[in-house]
C-alpha positions as CSV (number, residue, x, y, z in Angstrom):
1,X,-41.7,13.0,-15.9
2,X,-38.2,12.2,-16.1
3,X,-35.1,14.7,-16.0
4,X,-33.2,12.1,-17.8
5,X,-32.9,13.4,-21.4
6,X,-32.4,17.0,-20.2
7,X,-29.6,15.8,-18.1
8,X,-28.1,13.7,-20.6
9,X,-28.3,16.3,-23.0
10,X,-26.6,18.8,-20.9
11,X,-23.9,16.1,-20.0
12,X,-23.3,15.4,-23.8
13,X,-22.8,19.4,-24.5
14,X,-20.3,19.6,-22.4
15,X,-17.1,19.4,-25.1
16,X,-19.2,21.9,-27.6
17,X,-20.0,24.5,-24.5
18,X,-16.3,24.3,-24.0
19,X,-14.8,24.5,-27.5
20,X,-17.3,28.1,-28.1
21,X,-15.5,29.2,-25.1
22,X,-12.4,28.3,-26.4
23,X,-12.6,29.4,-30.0
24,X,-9.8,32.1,-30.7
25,X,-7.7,31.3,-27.3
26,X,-3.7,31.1,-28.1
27,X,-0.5,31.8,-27.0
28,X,-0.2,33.9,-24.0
29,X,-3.8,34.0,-23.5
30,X,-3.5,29.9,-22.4
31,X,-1.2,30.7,-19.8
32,X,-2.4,34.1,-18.2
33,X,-3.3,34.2,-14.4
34,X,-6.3,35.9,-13.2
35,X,-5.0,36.1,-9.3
36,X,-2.5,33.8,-7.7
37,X,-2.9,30.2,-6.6
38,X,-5.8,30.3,-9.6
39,X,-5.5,27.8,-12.5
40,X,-4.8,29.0,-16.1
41,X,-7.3,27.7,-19.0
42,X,-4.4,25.2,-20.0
43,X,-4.3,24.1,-16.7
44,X,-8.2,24.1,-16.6
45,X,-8.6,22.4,-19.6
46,X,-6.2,19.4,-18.7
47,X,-8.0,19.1,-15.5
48,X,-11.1,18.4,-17.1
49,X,-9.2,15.8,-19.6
50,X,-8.0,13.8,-16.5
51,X,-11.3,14.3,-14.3
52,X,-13.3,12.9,-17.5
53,X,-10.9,9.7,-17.5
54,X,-12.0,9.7,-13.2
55,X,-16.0,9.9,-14.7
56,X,-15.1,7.2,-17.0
57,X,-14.2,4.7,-15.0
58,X,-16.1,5.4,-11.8
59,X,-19.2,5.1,-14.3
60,X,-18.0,1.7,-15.5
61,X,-17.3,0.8,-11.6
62,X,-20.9,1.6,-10.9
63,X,-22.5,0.0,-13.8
64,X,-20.2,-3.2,-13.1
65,X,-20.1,-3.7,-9.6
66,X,-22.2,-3.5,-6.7
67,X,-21.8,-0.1,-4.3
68,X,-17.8,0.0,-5.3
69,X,-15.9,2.5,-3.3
70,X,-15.2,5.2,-5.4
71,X,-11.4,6.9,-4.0
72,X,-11.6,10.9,-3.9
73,X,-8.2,11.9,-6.1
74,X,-6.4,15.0,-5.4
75,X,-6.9,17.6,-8.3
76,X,-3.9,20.0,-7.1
77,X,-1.7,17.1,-6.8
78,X,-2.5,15.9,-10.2
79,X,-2.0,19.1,-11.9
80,X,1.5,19.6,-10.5
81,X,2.8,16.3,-10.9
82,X,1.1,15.8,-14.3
83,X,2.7,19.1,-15.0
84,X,-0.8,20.6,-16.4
85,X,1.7,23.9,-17.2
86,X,2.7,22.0,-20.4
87,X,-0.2,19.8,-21.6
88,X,-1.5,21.1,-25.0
89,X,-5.1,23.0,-24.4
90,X,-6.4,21.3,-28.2
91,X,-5.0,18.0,-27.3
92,X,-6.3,18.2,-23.3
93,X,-9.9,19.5,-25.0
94,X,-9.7,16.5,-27.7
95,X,-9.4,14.0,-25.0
96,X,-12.0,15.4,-23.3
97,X,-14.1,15.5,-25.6
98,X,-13.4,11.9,-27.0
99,X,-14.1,10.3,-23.8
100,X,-17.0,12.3,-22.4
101,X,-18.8,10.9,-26.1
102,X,-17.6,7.4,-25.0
103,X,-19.5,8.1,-22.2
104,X,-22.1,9.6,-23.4
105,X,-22.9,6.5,-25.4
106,X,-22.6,4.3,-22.9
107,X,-25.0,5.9,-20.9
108,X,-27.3,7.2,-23.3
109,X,-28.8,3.6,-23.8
110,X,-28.9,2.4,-20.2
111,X,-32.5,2.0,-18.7
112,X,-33.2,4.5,-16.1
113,X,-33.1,2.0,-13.1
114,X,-29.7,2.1,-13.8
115,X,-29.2,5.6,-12.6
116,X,-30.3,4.1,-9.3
117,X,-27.0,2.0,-8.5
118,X,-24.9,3.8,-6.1
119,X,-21.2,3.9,-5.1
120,X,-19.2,4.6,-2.3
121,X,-17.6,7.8,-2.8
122,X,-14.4,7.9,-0.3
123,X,-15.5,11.5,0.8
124,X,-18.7,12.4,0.0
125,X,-20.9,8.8,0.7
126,X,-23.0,6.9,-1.3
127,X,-23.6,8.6,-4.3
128,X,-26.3,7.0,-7.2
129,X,-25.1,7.4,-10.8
130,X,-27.6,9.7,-11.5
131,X,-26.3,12.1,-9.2
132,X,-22.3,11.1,-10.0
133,X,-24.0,12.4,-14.0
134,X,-25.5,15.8,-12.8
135,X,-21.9,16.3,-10.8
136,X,-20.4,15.8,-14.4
137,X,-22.7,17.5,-16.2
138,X,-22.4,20.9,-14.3
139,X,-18.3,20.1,-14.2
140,X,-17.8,21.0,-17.6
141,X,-20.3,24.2,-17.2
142,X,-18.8,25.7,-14.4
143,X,-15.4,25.3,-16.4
144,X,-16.9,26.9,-19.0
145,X,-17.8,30.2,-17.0
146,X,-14.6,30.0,-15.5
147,X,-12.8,29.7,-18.4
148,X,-15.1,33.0,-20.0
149,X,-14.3,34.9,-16.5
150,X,-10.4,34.2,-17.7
151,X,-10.6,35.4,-21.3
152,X,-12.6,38.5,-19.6
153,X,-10.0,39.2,-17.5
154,X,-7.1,38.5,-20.3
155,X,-8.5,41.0,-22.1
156,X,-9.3,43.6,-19.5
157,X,-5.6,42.9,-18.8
158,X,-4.3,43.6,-22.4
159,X,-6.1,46.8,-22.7
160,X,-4.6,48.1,-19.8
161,X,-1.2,48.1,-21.1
């Protein structure tokens, strides 16, 4: 039996698991820092914008072309020189979650021979597009513990002062 429809499920949850995690986060809260060199949720939250736009179109490289090398990007360079300090959380999560259902639908009616076709990922090897999904999938879960550990710590913070 196929994983499929768990998987695909799990992958098109992702904006909802984050936007519970979210609800109530404002103002200072956005920017606090649990330890240093660690991202803050606005920074978080525009890096999963930006890596959804990388699923996007490494999903449509896969589906369109045959083993396509698929180029690693640099996630620390991106946040600084896409100045993540200043995106909007709501418009970052929006984004997010605007493509990741453009995705969703794209994938949702494939056949599941599909998940088969591969591409050449520039660090990690060939990679099928069943696997590139799970890596998605679990992308926007992790973020969402992360993003709870955060708030947890904000507010462990707060109370101490």
């Amino acid at each position: 039996m196929s994983d499929l429809p768990a998987l695909l499920e799990r992958y098109r949850r992702g904006p909802e698991l984050l936007a519970v995690v979210l609800t109530g986060v404002f103002g200072e809260e956005e920017d606090f820092v649990r330890a240093q060199g660690k991202w803050t949720i606005r920074q978080i939250i525009a890096h999963l914008a930006d890596a959804e736009l990388v699923a996007a179109h490494r999903l449509r490289q896969v589906l369109a072309e045959d083993n396509p090398t698929l180029i690693a990007f640099d996630q620390d360079a991106w946040a600084r020189n896409l100045d993540y300090t200043r995106r909007k959380p709501k418009q970052s999560l929006e984004t997010f979650r605007r493509i990741r259902a453009e995705n969703y639908e794209l994938l949702k009616e494939l056949p599941e021979t599909a998940l088969e076709r591969t591409g050449n990922h520039s660090e990690d090897g060939t990679l099928t597009l069943h696997r590139l999904l799970e890596g998605w999938a679990r992308h926007a879960e992790s973020h969402a513990r992360q993003l709870q550990e955060i708030r947890d710590a904000f507010k462990e913070a707060k109370g101490k002062k």
